[in-house]
Each structure stands twice: as structure tokens, then as C-alpha cells.
N, C-alpha and C positions, 0 to 999 in steps of 0.2 A: 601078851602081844597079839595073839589070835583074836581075844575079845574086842580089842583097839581096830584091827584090821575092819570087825567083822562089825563093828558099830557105825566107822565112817564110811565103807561100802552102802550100807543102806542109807546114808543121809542125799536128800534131795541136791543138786546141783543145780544152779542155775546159767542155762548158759549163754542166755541173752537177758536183758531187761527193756522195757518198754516203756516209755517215760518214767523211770523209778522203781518200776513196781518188775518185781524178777519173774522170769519164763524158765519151766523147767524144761522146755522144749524148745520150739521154734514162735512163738511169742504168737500162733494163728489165735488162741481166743480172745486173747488180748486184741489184736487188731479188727477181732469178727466183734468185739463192743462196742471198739471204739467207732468202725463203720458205718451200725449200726442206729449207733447215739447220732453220729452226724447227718444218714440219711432221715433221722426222725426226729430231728430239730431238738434233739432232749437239751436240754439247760437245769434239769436237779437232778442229782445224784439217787434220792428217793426213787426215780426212774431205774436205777442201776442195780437192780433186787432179782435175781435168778438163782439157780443151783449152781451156777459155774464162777469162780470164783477169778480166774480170769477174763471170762467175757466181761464180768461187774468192772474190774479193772480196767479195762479197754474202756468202757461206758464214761466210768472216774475221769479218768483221762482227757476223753473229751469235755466233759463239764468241766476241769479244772484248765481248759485252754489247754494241754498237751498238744505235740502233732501224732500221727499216727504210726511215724518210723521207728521202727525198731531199733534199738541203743540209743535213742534220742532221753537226755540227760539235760536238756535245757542250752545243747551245744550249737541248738540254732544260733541263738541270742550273738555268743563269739562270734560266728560267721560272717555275721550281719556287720559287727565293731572293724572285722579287717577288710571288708569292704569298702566301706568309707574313706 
């Protein structure tokens, strides 16, 4: 039982996501990419090549049409249907 405790304590949690892609924190590199990609007009992912493997996700993001909100799941799109 100790060993079970003591295996999922060390696993990562995520406790936000960021268009898809999970934050095991508060989802900042994610959005420092995605910011990033859009002040610098990136449009290829090839662009999105660092050490940090959430900034690159934030960058993804942008090049894949994402927005930059945190738990955005593609739940714009809904919004938009009950608007109408």
C-alpha cells in the first residue's frame, strides 16, 4: 500500500490545460509561446524548437489556430452556436 501511495504522489498532475496540451502549473509557458508566436507572426511549427517544452506548446497553439486562454478546449466554437 505504501509503495502505491508513494508512486502516485510523485506523478505529475495537471491542473489546467491549454488548448489540449496539459500545464502542470499555471499554464505561463504555454501562453509565454503562444504570445510570442503571435507577436512574431510565426505560421510553422519548425519555429516552435526551444528547451522548454511548454513555451513550444503555447508556439503549437498558435500555428494550429488555438486561442491563448487557458482551458480553451475548442469551447469557443460552442459559444459562438448559442449566440446565434
Amino acid at each position: 500500500m505504501a509503495l502505491l501511495v508513494s508512486v502516485l504522489g510523485n506523478s505529475p498532475t495537471f491542473a489546467d490545460t491549454f488548448n489540449g496540451y496539459g500545464c502542470t502549473d499555471d499554464c505561463s509557458g504555454h501562453q509565454a509561446g503562444y504570445e510570442w508566436a503571435e507577436e512574431n507572426e510565426i505560421d510553422d511549427e519548425g519555429s516552435c524548437d526551444t528547451e522548454s517544452q511548454s513555451f513550444n506548446e503555447g508556439c503549437q497553439s498558435f500555428v494550429e489556430g488555438g486561442s491563448w486562454s487557458p482551458f480553451s478546449d475548442g469551447d469557443e466554437e460552442d459559444e459562438d452556436e448559442d449566440e446565434e
